[in-house]
BADREN-789070 format. One record per residue (C-alpha): z, x, y; residue in three letters. Coordinates in nm, 3 decimals. Example, Ala and Ser with C-alpha at 12.3 -4.5 7.8 and 13.67 -1.06 7.14 Angstrom:
<pts>
+---------+---------+---------+--------+
|      zz |      xx |      yy | residu |
+---------+---------+---------+--------+
|   0.780 |   1.230 |  -0.450 |    ALA |
|   0.714 |   1.367 |  -0.106 |    SER |
+---------+---------+---------+--------+
</pts>
This chain:
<pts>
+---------+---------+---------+--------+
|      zz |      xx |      yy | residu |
+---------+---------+---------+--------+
|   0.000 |   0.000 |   0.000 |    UNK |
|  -0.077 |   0.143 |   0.340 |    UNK |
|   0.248 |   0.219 |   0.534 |    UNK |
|   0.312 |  -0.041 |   0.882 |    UNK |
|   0.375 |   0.227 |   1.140 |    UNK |
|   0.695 |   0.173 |   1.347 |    UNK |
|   1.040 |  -0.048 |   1.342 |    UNK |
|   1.093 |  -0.287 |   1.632 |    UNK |
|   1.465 |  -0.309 |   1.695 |    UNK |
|   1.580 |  -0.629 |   1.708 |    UNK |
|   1.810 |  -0.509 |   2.060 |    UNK |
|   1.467 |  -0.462 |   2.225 |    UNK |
|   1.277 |  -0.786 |   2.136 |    UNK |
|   1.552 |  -0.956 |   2.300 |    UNK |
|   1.586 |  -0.751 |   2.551 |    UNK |
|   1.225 |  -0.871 |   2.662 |    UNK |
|   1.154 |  -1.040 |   2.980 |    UNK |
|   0.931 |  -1.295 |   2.885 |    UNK |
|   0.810 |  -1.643 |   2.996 |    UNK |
|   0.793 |  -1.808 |   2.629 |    UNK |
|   1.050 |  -2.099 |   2.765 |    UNK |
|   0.770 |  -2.219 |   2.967 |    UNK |
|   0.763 |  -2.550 |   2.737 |    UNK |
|   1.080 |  -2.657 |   2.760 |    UNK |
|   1.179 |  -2.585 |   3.115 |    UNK |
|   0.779 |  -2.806 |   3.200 |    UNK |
|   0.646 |  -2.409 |   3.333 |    UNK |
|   0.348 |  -2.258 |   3.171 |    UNK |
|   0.354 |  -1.861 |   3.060 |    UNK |
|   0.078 |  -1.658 |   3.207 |    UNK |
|  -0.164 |  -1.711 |   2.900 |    UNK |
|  -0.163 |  -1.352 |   2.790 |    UNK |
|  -0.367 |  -1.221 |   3.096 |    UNK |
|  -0.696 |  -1.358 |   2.867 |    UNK |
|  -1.036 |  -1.512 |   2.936 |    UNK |
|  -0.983 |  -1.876 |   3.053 |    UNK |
|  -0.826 |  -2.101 |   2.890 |    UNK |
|  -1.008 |  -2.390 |   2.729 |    UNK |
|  -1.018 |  -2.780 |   2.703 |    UNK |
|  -0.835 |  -3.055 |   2.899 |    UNK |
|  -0.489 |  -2.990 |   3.040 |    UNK |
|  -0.197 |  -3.128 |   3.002 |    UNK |
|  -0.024 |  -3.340 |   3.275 |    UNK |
|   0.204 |  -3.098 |   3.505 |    UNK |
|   0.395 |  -3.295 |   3.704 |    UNK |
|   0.486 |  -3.607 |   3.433 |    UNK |
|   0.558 |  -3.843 |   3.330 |    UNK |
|   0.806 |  -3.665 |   3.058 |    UNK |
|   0.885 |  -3.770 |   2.686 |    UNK |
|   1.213 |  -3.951 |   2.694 |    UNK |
|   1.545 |  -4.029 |   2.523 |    UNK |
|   1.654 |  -3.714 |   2.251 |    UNK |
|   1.296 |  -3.507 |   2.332 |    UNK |
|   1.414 |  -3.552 |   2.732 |    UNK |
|   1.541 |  -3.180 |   2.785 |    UNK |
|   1.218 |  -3.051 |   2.628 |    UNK |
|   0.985 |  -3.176 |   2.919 |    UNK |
|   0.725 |  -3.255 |   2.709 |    UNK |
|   0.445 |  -3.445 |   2.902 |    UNK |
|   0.371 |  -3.797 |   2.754 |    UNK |
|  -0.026 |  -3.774 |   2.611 |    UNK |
|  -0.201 |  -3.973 |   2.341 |    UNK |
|  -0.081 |  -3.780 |   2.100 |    UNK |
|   0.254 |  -3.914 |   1.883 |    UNK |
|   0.584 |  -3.688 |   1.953 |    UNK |
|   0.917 |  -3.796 |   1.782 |    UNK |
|   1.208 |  -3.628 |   1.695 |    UNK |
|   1.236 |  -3.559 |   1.334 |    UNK |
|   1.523 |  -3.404 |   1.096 |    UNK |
|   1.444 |  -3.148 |   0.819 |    UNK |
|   1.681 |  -3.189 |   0.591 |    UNK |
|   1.769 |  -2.961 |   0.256 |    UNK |
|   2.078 |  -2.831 |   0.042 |    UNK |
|   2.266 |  -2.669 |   0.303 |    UNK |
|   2.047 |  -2.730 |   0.572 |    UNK |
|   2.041 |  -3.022 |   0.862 |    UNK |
|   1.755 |  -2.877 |   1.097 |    UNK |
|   1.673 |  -3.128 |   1.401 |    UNK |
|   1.284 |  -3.112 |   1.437 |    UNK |
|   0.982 |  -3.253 |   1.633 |    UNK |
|   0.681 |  -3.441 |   1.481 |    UNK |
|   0.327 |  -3.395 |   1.628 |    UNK |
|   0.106 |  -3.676 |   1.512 |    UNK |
|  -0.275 |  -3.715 |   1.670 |    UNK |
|  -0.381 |  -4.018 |   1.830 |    UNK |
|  -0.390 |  -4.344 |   1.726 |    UNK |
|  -0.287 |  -4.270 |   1.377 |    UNK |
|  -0.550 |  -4.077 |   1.249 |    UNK |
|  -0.489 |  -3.863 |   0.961 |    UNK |
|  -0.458 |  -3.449 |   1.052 |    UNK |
|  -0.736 |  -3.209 |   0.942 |    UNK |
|  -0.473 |  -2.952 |   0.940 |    UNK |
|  -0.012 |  -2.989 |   0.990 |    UNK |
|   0.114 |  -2.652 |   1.167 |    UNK |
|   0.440 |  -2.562 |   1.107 |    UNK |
|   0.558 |  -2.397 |   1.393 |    UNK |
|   0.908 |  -2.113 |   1.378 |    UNK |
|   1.008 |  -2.021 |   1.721 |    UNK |
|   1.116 |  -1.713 |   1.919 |    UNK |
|   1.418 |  -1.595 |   1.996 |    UNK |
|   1.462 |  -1.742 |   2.348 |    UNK |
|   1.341 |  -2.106 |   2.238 |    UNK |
|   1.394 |  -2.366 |   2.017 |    UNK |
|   1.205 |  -2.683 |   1.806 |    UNK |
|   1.095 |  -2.752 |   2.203 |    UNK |
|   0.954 |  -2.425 |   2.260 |    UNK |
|   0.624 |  -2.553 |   2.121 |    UNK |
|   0.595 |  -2.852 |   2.257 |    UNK |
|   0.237 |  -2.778 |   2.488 |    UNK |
|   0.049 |  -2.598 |   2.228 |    UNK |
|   0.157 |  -2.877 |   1.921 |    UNK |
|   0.042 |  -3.116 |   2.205 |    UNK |
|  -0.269 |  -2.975 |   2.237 |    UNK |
|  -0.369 |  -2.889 |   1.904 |    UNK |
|  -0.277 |  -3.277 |   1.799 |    UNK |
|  -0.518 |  -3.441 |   2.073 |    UNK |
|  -0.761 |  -3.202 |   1.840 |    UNK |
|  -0.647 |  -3.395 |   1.526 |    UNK |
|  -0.388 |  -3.096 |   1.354 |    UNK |
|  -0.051 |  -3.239 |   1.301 |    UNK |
|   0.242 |  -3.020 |   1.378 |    UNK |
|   0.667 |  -3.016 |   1.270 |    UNK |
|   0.872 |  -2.755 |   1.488 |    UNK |
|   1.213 |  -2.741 |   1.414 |    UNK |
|   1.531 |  -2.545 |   1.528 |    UNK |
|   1.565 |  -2.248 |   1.275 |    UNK |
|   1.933 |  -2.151 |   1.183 |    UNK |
|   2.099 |  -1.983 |   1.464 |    UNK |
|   1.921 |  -2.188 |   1.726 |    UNK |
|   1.926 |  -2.536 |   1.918 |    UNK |
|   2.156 |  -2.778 |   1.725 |    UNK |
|   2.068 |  -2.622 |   1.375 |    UNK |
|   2.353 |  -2.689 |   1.088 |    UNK |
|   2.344 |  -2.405 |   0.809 |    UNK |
|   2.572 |  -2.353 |   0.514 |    UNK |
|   2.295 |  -2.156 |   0.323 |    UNK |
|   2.386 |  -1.818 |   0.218 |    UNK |
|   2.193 |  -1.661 |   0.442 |    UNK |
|   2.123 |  -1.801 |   0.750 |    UNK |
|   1.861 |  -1.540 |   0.809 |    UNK |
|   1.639 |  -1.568 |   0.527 |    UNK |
|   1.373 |  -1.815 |   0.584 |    UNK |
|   1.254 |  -1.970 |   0.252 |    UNK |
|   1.499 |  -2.238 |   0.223 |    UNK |
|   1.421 |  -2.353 |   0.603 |    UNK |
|   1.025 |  -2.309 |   0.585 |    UNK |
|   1.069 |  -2.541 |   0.218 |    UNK |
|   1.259 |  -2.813 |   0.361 |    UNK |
|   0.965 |  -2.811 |   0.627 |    UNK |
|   0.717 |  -2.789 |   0.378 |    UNK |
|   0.906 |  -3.078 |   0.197 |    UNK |
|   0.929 |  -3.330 |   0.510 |    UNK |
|   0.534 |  -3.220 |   0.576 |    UNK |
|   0.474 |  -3.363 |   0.239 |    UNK |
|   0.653 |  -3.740 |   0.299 |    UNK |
|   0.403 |  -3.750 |   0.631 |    UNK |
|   0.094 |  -3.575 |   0.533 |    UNK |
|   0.072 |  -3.528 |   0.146 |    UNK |
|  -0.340 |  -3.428 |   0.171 |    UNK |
|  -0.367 |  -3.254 |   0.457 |    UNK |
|  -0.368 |  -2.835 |   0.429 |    UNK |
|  -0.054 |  -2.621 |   0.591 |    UNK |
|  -0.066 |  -2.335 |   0.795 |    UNK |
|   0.262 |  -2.147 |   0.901 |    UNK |
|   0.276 |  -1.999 |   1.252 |    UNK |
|   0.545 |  -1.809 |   1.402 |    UNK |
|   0.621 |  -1.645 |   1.779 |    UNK |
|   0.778 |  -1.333 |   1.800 |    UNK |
|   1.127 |  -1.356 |   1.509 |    UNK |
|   0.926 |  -1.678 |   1.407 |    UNK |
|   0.596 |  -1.459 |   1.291 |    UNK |
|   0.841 |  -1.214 |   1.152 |    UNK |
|   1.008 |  -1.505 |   0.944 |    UNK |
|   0.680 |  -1.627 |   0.857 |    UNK |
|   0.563 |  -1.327 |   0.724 |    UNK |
|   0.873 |  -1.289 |   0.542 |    UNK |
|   0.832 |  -1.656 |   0.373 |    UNK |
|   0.478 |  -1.575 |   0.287 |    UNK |
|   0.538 |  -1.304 |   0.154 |    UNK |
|   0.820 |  -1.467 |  -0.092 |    UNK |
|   0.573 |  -1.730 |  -0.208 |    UNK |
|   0.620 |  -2.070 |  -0.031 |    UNK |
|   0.315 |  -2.289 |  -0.056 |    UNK |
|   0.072 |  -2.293 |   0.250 |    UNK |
|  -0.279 |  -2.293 |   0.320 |    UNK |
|  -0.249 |  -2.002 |   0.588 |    UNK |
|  -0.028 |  -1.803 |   0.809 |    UNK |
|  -0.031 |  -1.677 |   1.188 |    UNK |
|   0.205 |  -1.445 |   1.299 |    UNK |
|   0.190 |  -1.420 |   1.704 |    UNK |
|   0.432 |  -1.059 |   1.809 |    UNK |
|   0.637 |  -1.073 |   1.509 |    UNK |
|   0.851 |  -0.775 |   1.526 |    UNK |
|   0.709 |  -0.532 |   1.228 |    UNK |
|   1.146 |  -0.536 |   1.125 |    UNK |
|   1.367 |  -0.821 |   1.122 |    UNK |
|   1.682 |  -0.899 |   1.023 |    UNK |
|   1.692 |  -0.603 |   0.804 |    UNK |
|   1.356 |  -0.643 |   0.660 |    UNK |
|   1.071 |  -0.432 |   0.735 |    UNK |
|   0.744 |  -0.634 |   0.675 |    UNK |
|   0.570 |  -0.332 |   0.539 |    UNK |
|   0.793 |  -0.307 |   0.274 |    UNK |
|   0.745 |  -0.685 |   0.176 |    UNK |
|   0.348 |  -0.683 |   0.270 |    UNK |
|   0.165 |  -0.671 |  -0.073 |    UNK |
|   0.308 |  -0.968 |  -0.214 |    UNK |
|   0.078 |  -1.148 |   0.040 |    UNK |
|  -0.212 |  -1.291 |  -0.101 |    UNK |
|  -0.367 |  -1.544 |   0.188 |    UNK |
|  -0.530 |  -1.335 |   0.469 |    UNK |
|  -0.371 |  -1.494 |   0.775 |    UNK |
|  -0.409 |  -1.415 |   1.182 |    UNK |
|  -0.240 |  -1.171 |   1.310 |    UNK |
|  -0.211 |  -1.123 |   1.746 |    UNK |
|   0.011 |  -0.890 |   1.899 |    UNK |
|  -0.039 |  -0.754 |   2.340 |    UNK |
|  -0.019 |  -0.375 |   2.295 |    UNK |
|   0.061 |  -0.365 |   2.725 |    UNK |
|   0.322 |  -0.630 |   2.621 |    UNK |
|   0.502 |  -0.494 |   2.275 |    UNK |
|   0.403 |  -0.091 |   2.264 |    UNK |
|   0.150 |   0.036 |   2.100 |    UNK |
|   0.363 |   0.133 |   1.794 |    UNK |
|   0.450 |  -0.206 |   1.793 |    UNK |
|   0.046 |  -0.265 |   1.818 |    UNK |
|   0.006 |  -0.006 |   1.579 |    UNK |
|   0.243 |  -0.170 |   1.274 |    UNK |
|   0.060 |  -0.507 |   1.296 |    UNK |
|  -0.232 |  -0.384 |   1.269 |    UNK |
|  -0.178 |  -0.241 |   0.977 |    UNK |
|  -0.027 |  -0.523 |   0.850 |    UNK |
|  -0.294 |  -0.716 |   0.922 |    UNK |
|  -0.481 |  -0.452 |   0.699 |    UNK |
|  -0.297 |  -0.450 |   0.402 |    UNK |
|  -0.279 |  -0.854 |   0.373 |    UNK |
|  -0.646 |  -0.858 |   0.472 |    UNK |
|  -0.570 |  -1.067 |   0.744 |    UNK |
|  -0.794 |  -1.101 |   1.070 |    UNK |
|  -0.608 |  -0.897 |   1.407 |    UNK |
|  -0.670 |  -0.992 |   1.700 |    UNK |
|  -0.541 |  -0.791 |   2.020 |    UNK |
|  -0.409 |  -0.986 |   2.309 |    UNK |
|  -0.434 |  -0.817 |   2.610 |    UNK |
|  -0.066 |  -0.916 |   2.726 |    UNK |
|   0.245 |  -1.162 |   2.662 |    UNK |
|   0.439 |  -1.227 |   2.395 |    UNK |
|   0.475 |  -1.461 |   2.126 |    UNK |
|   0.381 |  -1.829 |   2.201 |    UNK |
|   0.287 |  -1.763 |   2.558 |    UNK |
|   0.004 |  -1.578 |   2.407 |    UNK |
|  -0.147 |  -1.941 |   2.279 |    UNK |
|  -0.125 |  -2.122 |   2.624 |    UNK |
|  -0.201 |  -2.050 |   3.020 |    UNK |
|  -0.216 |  -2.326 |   3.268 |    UNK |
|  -0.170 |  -2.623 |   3.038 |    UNK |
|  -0.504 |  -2.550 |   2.838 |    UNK |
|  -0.516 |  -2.375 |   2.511 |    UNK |
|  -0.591 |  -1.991 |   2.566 |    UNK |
|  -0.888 |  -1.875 |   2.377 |    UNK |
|  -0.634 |  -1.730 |   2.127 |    UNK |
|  -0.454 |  -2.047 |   2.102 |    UNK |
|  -0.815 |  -2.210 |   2.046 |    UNK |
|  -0.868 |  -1.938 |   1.766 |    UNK |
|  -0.543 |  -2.021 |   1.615 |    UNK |
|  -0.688 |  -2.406 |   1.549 |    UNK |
|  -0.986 |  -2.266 |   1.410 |    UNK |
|  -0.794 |  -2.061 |   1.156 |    UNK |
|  -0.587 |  -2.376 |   1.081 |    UNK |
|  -0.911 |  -2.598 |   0.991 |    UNK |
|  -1.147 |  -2.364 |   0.843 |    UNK |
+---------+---------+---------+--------+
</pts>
């Protein structure tokens, strides 16, 4: 297996200044510094989701948002539901893992977005985060959480194929659950740190078998952070893209449009 060059220390991926709240405080990051963004935009100014999504700021659309539970031994995860318009069944359901400074809100544009294009979406706050309740062993490993997802995807859309995507710890942890064999159609990891929680992604790499996306901003993450996922995008024969800058899932919207890299992303997810 070819070696993923570097080990991003947890201390510094928090340490980041980054605009990746954007969704939940109703701002938009600064799209990764990319070509322009594509598609409609979303409402800026309202009117908002309301009742339990209120604090998210999500802007009310055609497209069906309701707060959702995951639910599995151990595990009470509160979680959004992104349906597309007027019922229609979803050529693709993204589960989405968050960053670090976020939560099952964090996604709220881009799930928008993606189901006005028909692909169904479930965030949900990861142990750790938002109002997540844990008594698994190990809050940090992410195969129990990403298969109570996978289980609640099922109950809603039982025919429709699932693609994992994660920002920043979330592409870490999606790598990691991936890599330890839960059952999806495809995988995007957007800045995942090339070490988390102890693991380093090299060392779990060649137990991937579905070629997934892979983005990382080399101005935004250093190139031996740049470096590492590109070779990890290598060895799991996945496609790389490099973003020119921002982090995580600021890298997938700018000004209320998908970003060309958030319009990739859909691609992947309905090939």
């Amino acid at each position: 297996m070819r070696s993923v060059k570097g080990v991003a220390a947890e201390a510094a991926i928090l340490g980041l200044v980054l605009a990746g709240c954007g969704a939940e405080n109703g701002a938009e990051g600064d799209g990764a510094g990319q070509a322009k963004a594509s598609g409609s935009a979303l409402p800026t100014d309202g009117p908002y989701i309301q009742g339990e999504l209120g604090g998210c700021f999500l802007p009310e659309t055609d497209a069906g948002v309701e707060p959702t539970q995951v639910a599995g031994k151990g595990l009470e995860l509160p979680a959004i539901r992104f349906s597309p318009p007027d019922g229609r069944e979803p050529s693709a359901v993204l589960v989405m893992l968050h960053q670090t400074d976020g939560d099952r809100c964090g996604w709220g544009d881009f799930a928008i977005l993606a189901a006005l294009q028909g692909v169904a979406g479930l965030s949900y706050d990861q142990c750790g985060y938002g109002d997540a309740e844990c008594g698994i062993k190990d809050p940090d490993d992410p195969v129990p959480q990403v298969r109570a997802a996978l289980s609640e995807v099922e109950k809603q859309w039982p025919d429709a194929p699932v693609v994992l995507v994660g920002a920043s710890m979330g592409g870490s942890q999606t790598v990691r659950a991936v890599a330890a064999g839960v059952d999806v159609d495809g995988w995007v990891d957007l800045s995942g740190p090339s070490s988390w929680a102890g693991v380093d992604l090299a060392s779990v790499a060649d137990s991937i078998t579905t070629p997934g996306l892979i983005a990382i901003a080399e101005d935004t993450d250093g190139a031996e952070e740049a470096d590492a996922a590109q070779a990890l995008a290598q060895v799991t024969s996945s496609e790389f893209v490099p973003a020119e800058a921002g982090h995580g899932w600021e890298l997938v919207v700018e000004e209320g449009r998908f970003s060309p890299l958030g319009q990739q992303v859909i691609t992947y997810a309905t090939r």
